[in-house]
C-alpha positions in Angstrom: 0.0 0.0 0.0 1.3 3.7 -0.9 1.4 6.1 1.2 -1.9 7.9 -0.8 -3.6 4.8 -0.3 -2.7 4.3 3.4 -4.1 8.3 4.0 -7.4 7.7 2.0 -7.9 4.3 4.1 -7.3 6.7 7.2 -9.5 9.0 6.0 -12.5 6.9 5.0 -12.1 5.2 8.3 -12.0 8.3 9.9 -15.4 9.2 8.0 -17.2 6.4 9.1 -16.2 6.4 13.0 -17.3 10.2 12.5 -20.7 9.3 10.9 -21.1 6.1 13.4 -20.7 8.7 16.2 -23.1 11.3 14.4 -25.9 8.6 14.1 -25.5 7.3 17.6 -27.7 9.3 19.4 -31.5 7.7 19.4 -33.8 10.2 17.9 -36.9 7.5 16.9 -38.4 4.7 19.3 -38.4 1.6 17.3 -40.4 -1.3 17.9 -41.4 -3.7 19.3 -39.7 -2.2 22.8 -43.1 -3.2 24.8 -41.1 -4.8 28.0 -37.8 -3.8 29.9 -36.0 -6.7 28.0 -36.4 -5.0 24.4 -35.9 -1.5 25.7 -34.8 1.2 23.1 -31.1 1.9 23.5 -29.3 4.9 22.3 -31.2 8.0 24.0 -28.7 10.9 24.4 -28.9 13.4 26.8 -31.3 16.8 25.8 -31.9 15.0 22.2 -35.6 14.4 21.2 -36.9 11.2 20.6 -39.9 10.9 18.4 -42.4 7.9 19.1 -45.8 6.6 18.9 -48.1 5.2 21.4 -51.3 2.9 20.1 -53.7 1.4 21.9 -52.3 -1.3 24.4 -48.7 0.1 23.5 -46.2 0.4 26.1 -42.3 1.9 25.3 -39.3 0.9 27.1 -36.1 2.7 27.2 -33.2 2.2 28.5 -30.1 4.8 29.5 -26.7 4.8 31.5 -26.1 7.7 34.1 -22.8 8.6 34.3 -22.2 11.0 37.5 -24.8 11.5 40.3 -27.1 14.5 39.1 -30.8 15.1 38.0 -32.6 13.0 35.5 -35.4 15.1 34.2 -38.0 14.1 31.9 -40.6 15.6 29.7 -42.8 13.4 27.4 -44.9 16.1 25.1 -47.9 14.9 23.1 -51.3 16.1 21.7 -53.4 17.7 24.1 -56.6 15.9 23.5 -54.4 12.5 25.0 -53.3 11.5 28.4 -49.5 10.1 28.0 -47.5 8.6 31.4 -44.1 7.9 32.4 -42.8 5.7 35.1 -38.4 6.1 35.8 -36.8 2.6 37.3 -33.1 1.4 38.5 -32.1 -1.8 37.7 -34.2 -3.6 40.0 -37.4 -2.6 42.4 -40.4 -0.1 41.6 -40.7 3.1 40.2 -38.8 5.4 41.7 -39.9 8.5 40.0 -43.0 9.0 37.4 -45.5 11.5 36.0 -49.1 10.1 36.0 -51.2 13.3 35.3 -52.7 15.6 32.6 -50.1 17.8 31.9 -49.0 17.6 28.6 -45.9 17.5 28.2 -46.1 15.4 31.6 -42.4 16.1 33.3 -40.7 15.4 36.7 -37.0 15.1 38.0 -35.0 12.3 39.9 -32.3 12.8 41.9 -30.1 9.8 40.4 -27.0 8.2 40.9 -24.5 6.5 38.4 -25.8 3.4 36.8 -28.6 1.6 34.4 -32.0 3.2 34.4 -35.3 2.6 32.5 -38.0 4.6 31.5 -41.9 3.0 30.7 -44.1 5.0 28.8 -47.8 4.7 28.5 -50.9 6.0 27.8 -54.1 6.6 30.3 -56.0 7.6 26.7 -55.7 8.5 23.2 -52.8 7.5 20.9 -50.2 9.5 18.4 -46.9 11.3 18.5 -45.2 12.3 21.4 -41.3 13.6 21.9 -39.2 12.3 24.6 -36.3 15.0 26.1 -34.7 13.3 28.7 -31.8 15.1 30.2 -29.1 12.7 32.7 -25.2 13.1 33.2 -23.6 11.5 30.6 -20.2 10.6 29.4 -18.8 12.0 32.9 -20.8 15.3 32.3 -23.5 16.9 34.3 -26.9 17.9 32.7 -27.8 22.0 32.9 -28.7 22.9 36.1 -26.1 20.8 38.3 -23.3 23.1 37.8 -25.1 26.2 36.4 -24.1 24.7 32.7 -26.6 25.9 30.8 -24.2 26.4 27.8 -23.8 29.9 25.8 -26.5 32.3 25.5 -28.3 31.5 22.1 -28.1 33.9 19.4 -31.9 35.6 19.7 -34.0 36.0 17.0 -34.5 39.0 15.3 -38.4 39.3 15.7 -38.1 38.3 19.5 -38.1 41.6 22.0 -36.0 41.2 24.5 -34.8 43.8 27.3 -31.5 42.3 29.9 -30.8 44.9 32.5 -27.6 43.4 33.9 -25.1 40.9 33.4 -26.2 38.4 30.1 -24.2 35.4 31.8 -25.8 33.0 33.9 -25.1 33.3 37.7 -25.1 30.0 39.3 -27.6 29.1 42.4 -28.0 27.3 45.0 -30.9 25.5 44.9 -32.6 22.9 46.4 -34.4 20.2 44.0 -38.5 19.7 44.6 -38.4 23.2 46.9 -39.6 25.6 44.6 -41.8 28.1 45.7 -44.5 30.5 44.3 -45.6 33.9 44.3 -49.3 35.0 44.0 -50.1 38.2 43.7 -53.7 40.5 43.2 -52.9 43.0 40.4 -52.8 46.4 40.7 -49.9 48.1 42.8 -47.4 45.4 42.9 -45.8 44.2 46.5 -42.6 45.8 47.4 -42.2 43.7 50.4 -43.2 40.0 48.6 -39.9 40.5 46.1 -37.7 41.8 48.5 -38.7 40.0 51.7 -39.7 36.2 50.1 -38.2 35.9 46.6 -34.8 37.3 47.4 -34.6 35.1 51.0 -35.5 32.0 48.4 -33.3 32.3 45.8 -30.6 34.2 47.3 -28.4 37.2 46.0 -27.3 38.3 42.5 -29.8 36.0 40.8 -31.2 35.5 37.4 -34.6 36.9 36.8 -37.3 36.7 34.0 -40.4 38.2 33.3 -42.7 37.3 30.8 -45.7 38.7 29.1 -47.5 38.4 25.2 -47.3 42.8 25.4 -45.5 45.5 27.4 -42.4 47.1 28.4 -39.4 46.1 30.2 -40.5 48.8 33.1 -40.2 45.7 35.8 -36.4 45.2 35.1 -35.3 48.2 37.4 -37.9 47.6 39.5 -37.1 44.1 40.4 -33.4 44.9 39.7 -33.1 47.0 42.7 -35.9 45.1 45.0 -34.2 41.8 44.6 -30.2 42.5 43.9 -30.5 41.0 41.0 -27.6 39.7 38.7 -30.3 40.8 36.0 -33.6 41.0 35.0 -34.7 40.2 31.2 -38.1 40.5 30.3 -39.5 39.0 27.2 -42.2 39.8 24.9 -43.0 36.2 23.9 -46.2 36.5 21.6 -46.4 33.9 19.2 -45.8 29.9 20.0 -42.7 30.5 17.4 -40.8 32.0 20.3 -42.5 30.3 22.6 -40.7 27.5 21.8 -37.2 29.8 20.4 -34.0 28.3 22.1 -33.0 31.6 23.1 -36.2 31.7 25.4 -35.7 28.3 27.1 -32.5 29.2 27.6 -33.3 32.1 29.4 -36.2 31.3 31.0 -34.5 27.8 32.2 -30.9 29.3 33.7 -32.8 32.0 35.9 -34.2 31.3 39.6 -37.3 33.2 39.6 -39.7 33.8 36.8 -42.4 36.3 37.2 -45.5 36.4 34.5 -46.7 39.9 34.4 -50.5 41.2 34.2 -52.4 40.6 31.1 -54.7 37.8 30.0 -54.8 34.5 30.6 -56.3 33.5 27.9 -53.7 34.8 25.8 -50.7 33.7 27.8 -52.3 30.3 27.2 -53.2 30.5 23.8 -49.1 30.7 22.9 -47.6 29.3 25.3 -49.2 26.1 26.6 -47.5 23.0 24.9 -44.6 25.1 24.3 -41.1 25.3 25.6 -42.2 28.2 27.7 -44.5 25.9 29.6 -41.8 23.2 29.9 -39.1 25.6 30.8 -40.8 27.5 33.7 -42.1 24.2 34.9 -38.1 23.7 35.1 -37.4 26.9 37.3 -39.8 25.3 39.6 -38.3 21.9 39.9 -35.3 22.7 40.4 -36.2 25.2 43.7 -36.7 28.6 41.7 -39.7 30.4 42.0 -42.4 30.9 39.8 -45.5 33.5 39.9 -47.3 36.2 39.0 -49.8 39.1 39.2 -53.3 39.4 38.3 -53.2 37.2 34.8 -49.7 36.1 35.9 -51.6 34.6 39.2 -54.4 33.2 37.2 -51.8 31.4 35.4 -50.4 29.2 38.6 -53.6 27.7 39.5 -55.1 23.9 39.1 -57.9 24.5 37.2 -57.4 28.3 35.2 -60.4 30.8 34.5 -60.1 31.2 31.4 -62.1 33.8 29.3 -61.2 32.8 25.9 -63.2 34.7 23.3 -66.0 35.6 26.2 -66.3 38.7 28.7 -64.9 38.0 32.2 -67.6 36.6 34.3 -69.3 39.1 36.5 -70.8 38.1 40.0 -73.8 39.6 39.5 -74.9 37.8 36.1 -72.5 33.9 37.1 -74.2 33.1 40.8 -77.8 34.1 38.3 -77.1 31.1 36.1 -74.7 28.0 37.4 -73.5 27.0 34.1 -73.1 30.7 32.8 -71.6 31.0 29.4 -68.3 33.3 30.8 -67.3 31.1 33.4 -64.8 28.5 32.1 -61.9 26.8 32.8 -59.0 25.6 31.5 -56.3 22.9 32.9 -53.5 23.4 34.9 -50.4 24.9 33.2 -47.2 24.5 35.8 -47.3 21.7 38.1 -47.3 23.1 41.5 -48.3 20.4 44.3 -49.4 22.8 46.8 -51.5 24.4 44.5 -53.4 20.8 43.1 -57.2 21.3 43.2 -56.8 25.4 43.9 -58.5 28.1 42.0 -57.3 31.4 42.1 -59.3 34.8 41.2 -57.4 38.3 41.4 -58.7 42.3 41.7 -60.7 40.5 44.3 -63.0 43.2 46.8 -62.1 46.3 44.4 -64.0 44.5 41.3 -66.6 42.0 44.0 -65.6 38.7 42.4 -66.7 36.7 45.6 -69.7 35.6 43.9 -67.4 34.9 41.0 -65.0 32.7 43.3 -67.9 31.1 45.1 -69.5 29.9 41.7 -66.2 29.1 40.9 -65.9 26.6 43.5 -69.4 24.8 43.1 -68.2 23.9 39.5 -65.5 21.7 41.3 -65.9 18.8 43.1 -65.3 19.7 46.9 -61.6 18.9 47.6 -61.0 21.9 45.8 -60.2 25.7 47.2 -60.0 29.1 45.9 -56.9 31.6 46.7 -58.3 35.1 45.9 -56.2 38.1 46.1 -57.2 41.9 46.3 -55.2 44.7 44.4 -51.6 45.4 46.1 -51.3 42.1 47.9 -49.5 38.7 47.7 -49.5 35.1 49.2 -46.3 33.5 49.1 -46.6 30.0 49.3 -43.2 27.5 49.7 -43.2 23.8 48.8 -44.2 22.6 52.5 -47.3 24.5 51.8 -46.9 27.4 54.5 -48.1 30.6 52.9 -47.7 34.4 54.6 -49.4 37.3 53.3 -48.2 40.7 52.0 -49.6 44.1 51.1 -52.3 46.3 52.1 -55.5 44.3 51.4 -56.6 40.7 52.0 -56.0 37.3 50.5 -59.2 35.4 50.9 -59.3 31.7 50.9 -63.1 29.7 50.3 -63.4 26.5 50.6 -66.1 23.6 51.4 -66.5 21.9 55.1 -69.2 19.2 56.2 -71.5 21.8 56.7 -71.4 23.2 53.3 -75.0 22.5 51.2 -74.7 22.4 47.4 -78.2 23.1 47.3 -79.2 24.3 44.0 -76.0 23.6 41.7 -77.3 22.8 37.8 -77.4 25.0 34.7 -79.9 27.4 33.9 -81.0 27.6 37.1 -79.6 30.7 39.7 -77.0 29.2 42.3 -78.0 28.6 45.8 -75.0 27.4 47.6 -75.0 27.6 51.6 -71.9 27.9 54.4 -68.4 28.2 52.1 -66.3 28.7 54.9 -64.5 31.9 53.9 -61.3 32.6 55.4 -59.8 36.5 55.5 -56.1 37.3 55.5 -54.2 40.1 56.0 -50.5 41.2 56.0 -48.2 39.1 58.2 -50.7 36.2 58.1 -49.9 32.9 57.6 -52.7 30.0 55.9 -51.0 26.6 55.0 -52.3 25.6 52.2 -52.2 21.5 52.5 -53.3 21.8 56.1 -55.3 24.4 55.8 -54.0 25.9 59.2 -54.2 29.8 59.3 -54.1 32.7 61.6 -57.0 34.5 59.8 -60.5 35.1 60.3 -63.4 33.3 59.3 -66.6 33.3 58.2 -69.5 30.9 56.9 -70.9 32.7 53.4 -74.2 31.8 51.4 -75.0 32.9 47.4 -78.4 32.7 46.3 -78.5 33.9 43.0 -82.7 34.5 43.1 -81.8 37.6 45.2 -80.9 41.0 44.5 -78.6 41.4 47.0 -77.4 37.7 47.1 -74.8 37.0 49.9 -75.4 36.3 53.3 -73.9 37.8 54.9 -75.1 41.3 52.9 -71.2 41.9 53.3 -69.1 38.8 52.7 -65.9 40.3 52.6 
């Protein structure tokens, strides 16, 4: 052999190690992977895996972890279907999973080195769904372990975007599963709930985010100086093209406190649920960031949303006239926030007399369920062991059913009679825990009978 010969065999060889390498990384589920034995191999760390799910179709996969760190795991698919996951070692049961609604359903594990599997299945429906599972590979650590979120993507040109502050990502110390959450009324925002609760959480010179669909950057100063703040960056994000932009989950996923400004729901759901913005501030959470927001922002943290798509807002007055009215509606819950399952939220509370609103609200839920309402220029700040305490200068109610609550008259077209919601009234420096349901406040029993003019009892509920 020549020396030409003996480069071109290097070469070609060289070529196909390359291209062996490039293809290694599993980016389809193949069948038939319906038991741990004939798991899908291959699955790379952050790299999407397309699949399919049919009716009595489980999918196996199987992974190495290199290095103790976080396996996290989001399985997106169509809305309309209800998709699970279930994470095992080697041997025993689950020892993480994701068995709700959510779409994409994700969760995290705390893992160390070795073999795991990963069993997806479906509770109903069938299709597509994409597989992102993120695990230290290859003697790495995944994003979030060591801050390494990688560089700043480039951002797109149609994409506003306002940093005030350093554009590099300041590491945190976090705690994994201890995320907390800020609620908050509308109207004046809550000096003391940024300063006093978010900074104590997430510490000093942090990364944080604001998000709306329209706007200004004006909270970047604002919670620049109220926080000491490494920066603030608010984005504009008002299509689901940069809802699911890699320059937003980048940003939205390296910072410890995400704060969704007032606006409307509806729209903040419209292009961003099933999106990367959804997945990325469920993220912040999980990892023990903070999430939140005011008025819409708030609305947007609940189990079961109000959500006025295409209708007025519901109005006491007309909702406790008619149980089913046409402006009350719901949608499902966007971040996963277990101290907030079964909780309704309603905002601009005793300034715009939504208690009818709230109490309706509640009667179209079964009765585990509560609702967190906030007046203008106040906040509940709620931390993963469920222990909420109240800021700002008006009240955080809480309603919720007892054994002496009477559904009475509950069905559509009919006015709502609905007797003794135990309402419970907060104000600054309060405390209500939200799993126990252990508070400081005061209470009260409240009645709606939607016949009447004047249809509380007491005339005064709040």
């Amino acid at each position: 052999m020549n020396i030409k010969q003996h480069i071109q065999t290097i070469s070609l060889a060289g070529f196909l190690i390359a291209s062996s390498a490039a293809q290694a990384c599993l980016t389809s589920e193949s069948e038939s992977n319906n038991n741990e034995s004939n798991a899908n191999t291959g699955i790379c760390s952050s790299t999407v895996v397309e699949g399919n799910l049919s009716r009595n179709d489980i999918d196996w996969f199987e992974f190495e972890v290199a290095d103790a760190g976080t396996i996290s795991i989001s399985l997106d698919h169509n809305r309309r279907d209800d998709y699970d996951w279930y994470l095992y070692k080697e041997s025993g049961s689950a020892v993480a999973q994701a068995e709700t609604s959510n779409y994409p359903e994700t969760g995290s594990y705390q893992a160390q080195p070795g073999t795991y599997y990963l069993k997806l299945t479906r509770y109903k429906g069938s299709g597509w769904y994409d597989l992102d599972v993120s695990f230290p590979e290859d003697g790495t650590t995944p994003p979030g372990e060591d801050c390494d979120y990688g560089s700043r993507p480039s951002k797109p040109g149609s994409l506003q975007a306002y940093v005030l502050g350093s554009s590099n990502d300041n590491c945190a110390d976090l705690i994994t599963d201890e995320g907390a959450v800020l609620l908050m009324g509308g109207g004046s925002d809550v000096d003391a709930a940024f300063s006093n609760r978010v900074k104590a959480h997430i510490g000093n010179t942090k990364d944080v985010v604001v998000l709306r669909t329209s706007g200004t950057d004006a909270y970047n100063d604002y919670l620049q100086g109220l926080i000491n703040a490494d920066s603030v960056e608010t984005l504009i994000i008002d299509t689901r093209n940069k809802a699911n932009d890699a320059y937003v989950d980048w940003v939205i996923r390296s910072a410890e406190f995400v704060f969704v400004a007032g606006g409307d729901q509806s729209d903040y759901l419209n292009q961003w649920q099933g999106t990367g913005v959804q997945s990325a501030l469920q993220h912040v959470f999980d990892k023990g960031g903070v999430v939140g927001g005011t008025s819409a922002g708030m609305a947007l943290m609940a189990d079961s949303i109000y959500d006025p798509d295409g209708v007025l807002g519901a109005i006491s007055s007309e909702v406790v006239t008619d149980f089913c009215h046409e402006t009350l509606q719901f949608s499902s819950q966007f971040i996963s926030i277990p101290m907030l399952n079964n909780s309704l939220t309603d905002t601009h509370f005793q300034e715009r007399d939504r208690m009818g609103r709230a109490a309706v609200s509640l009667g179209r839920h079964s009765s585990n369920f509560f609702n967190i309402a906030a007046s203008e220029a106040t906040s509940i700040f709620i931390t993963s062991d469920g222990n909420g305490v109240i800021d700002g200068s008006g009240e955080v109610y809480v309603l919720r059913e007892t054994a002496q609550t009477n559904r009475q008259t509950l069905s559509c077209n009919t006015p709502v009679i609905y007797n003794n919601i135990l309402r419970t009234k907060l104000t600054s420096g309060d405390t209500y825990n939200v799993n126990t349901h252990s508070h400081n406040g005061v209470e009260i029993s409240i009645s709606i009978n939607g016949n009447n003019n004047n249809f509380y009892t007491p005339n005064s509920p709040y």
